[in-house]
C-alpha positions as CSV (number, residue, x, y, z in Angstrom):
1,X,128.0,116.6,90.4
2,X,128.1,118.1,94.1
3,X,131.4,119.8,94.8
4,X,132.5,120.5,98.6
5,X,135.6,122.0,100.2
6,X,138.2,121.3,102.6
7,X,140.1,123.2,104.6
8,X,142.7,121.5,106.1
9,X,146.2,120.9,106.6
10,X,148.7,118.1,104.4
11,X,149.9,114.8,105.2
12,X,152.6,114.0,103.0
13,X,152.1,109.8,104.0
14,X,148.6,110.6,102.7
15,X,146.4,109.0,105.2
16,X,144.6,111.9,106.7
17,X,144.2,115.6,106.3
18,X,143.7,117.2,102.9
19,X,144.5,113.8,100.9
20,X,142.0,111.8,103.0
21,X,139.3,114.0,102.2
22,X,139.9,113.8,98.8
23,X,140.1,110.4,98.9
24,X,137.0,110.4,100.9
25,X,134.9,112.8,98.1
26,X,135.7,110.8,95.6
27,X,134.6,107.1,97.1
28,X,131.3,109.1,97.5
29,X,130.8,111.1,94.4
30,X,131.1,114.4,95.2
31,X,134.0,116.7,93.5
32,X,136.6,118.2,96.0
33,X,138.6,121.1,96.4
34,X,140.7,121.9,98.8
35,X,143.0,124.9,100.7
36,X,145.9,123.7,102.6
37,X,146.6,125.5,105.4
38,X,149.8,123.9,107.2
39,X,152.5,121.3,105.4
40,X,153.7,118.1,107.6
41,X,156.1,116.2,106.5
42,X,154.9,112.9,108.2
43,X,154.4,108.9,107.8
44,X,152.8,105.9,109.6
45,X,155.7,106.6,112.5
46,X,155.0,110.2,113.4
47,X,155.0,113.7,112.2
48,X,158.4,115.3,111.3
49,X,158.0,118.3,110.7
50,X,155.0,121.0,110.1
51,X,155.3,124.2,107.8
52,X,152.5,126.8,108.1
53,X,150.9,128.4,105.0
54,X,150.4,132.3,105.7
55,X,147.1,133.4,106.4
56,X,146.9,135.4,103.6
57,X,147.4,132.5,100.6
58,X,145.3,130.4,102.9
59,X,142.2,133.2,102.2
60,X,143.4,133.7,98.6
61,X,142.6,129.9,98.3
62,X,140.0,129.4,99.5
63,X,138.3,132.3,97.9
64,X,139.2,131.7,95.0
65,X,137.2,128.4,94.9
66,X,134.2,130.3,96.0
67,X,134.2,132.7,93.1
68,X,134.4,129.3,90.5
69,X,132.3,126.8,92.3
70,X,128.7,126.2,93.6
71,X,130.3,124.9,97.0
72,X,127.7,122.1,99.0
73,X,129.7,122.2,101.6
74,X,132.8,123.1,103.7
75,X,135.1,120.8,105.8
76,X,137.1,122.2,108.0
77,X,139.8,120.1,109.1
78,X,143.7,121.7,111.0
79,X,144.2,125.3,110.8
80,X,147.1,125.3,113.4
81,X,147.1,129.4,114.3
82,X,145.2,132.2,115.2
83,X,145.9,133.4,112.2
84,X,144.6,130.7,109.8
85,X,141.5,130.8,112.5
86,X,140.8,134.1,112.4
87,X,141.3,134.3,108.3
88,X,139.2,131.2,107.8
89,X,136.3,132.9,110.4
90,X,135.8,136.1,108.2
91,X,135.4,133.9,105.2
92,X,132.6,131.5,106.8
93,X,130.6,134.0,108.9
94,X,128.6,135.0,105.8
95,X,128.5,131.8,103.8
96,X,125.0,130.3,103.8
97,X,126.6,126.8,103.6
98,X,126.4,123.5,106.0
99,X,130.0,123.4,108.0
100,X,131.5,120.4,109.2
101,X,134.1,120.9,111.6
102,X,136.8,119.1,112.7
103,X,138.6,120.9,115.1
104,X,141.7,119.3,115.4
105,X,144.2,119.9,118.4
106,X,144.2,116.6,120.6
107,X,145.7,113.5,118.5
108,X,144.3,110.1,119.3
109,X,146.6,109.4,121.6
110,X,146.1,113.1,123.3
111,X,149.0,114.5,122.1
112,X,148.5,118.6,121.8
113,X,149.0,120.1,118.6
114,X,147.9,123.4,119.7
115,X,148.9,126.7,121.9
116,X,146.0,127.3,124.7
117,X,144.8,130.2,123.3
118,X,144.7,129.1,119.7
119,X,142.1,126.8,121.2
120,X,140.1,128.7,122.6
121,X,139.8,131.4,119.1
122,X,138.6,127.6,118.0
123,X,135.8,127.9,120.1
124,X,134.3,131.5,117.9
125,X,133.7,128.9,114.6
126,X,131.2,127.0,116.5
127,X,128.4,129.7,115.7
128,X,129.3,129.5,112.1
129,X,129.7,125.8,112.2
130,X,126.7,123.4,111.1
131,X,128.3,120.1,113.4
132,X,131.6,120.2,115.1
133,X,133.4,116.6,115.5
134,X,135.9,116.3,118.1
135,X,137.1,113.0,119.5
136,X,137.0,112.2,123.5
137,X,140.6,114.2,124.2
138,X,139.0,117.7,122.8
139,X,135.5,117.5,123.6
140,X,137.3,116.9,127.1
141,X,139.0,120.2,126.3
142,X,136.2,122.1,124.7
143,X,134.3,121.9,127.1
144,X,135.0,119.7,129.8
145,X,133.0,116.8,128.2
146,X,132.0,113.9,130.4
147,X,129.5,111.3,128.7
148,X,128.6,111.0,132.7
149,X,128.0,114.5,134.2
150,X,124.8,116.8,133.4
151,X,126.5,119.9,133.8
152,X,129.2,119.1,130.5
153,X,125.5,117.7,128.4
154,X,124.1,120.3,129.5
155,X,127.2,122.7,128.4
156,X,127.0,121.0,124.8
157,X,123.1,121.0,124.3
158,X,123.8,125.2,124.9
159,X,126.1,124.9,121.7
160,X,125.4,127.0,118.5
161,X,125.9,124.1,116.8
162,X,125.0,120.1,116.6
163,X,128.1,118.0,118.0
164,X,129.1,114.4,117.5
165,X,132.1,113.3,119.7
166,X,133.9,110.5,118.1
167,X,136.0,107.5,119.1
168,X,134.9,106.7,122.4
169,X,134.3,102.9,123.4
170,X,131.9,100.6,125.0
171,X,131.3,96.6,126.1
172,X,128.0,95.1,125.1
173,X,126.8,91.6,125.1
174,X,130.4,90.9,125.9
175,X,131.7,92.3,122.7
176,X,133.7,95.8,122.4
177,X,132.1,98.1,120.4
178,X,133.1,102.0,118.7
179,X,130.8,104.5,119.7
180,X,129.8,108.1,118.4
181,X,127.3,110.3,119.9
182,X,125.7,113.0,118.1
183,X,124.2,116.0,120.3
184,X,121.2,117.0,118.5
185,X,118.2,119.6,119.6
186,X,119.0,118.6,123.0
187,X,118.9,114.6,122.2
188,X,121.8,112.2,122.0
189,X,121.9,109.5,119.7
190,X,124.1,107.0,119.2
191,X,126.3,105.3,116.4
192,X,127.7,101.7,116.8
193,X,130.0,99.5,115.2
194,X,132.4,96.9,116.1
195,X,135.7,97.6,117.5
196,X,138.1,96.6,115.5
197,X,141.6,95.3,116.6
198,X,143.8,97.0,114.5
199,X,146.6,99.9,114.4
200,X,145.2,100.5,110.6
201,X,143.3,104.0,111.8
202,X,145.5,106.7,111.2
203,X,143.3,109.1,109.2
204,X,139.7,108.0,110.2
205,X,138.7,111.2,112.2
206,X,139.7,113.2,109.0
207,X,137.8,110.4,106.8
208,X,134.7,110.4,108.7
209,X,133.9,114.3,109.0
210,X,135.1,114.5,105.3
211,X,132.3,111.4,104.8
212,X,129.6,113.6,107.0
213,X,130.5,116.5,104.7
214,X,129.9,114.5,101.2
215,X,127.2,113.2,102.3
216,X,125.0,116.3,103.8
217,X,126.5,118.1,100.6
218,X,124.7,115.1,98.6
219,X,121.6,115.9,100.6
220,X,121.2,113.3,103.1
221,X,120.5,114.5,106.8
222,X,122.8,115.3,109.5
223,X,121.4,112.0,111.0
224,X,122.0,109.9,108.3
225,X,125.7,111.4,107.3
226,X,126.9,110.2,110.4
227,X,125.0,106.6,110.1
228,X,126.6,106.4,107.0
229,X,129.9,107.8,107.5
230,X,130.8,105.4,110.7
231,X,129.5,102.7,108.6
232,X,132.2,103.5,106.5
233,X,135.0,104.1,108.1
234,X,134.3,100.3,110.0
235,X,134.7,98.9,106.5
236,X,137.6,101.4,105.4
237,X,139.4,100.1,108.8
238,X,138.5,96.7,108.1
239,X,140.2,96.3,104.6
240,X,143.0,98.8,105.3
241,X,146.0,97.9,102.7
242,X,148.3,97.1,105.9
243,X,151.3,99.5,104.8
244,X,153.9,101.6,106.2
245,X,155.3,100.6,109.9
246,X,152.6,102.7,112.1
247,X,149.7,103.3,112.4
248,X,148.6,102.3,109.1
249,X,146.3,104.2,106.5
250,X,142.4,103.2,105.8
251,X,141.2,101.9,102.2
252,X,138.4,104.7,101.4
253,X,137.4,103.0,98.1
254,X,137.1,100.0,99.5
255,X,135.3,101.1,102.8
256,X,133.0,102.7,99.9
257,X,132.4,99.5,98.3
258,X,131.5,97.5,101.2
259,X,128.9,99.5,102.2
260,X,127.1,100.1,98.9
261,X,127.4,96.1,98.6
């Protein structure tokens, strides 16, 4: 069995961060492990409150899971200071594994979870990172993303590292769809599905780089990862269990299910 890592912070509602990648790992297969990096006390409605993990247990954790396991691969999900960033860089820069990160600052609703210069210490993974997976608000950020301008492409296709910038959204044949669109060796290629109508999508931007991460850990392209991880999170969305007075979580096991059907 495949074993992977997370890195990541903790919802206590457990829709997203740490418990959604687990969730995620196990619909696909793979054994995960995980180092927690902050502690939110959160549900559906909101986050409450959000206790940091120091810098140092956040190391200790994590390697101590690299001296036990064969890791496949790393996600890297909220690590909420320059601290935990810089800790978490001195671990990765001599790993000879594939990276996926998430680098999460901007909610979905571009709220900032993030001091200005903690964002920018972000930036120093990327060289480290095998794909980074920010949604519209912190490509935006990042580096000044526009899906319209040259100079922004142009900016990415310079990266150390492949991109895929997720939830953006687009009419076609008169139908709304989800788009994602992977920066790759100076191409772009696009990832479809339909847009579904729903406030049952708290947690998919967690979900789908933890899928990406399963499956390149399971030996599938970079390519095909993202095919099959935004194939998944459309039927995760689709059969979410409709709980908890938010934005609800997604059903990983059954997004699983539906697409091995």
């Amino acid at each position: 069995m495949k074993t992977v890592l997370t890195i990541a912070g903790s919802d206590s509602s457990g829709g997203a961060g740490i418990q959604a990648d687990l969730k995620t790992f196990e619909a696909f297969g793979v054994f995960g492990c995980s180092a927690l990096t902050v502690l939110t006390a959160q549900n559906t409605k909101g986050v409450t409150n959000i206790q940091e993990v120091p810098a140092s247990f956040v190391r200790e954790q994590i390697q101590t899971v690299l001296d036990d396991f064969e890791i496949s691969a790393i996600k890297i999900g909220m690590l909420f200071s320059n601290e935990i960033i810089n800790t978490v860089r001195e671990i990765i820069k001599d790993l000879d594994i594939p990276i996926i990160f998430d680098p999460v600052f901007i909610s979905k609703a571009g709220s900032k979870l993030l001091n200005d210069d903690a964002v920018e210490n972000l930036k120093t993974l990327f060289k480290y990172s095998t794909i980074i997976t920010p949604n519209l608000y912190e490509a935006k950020a990042l580096f000044n993303y526009d899906k319209l301008d040259d100079e922004s492409i142009k900016k990415i296709n310079n990266l150390p590292c492949k991109v895929v910038i997720k939830n953006d959204k687009v009419q076609k044949d008169e139908k709304l769809l989800s788009l994602d669109t992977l920066f790759e060796d100076k191409e772009k290629k696009v990832f479809y599905t339909k847009l579904i109508d729903t406030t049952n999508t708290h947690g998919t931007g967690c979900s789908f780089s933890s899928a990406i991460t399963a499956n390149i850990a399971l030996g599938k392209s970079i390519e095909e990862s993202i095919k099959i991880s935004k194939d998944f999170i459309y039927y995760a969305v689709k059969n979410a269990p409709n709980i908890g007075h938010g934005m609800g979580p997604i059903a990983h096991k059954k997004g699983f299910e539906c697409l091995t059907n």
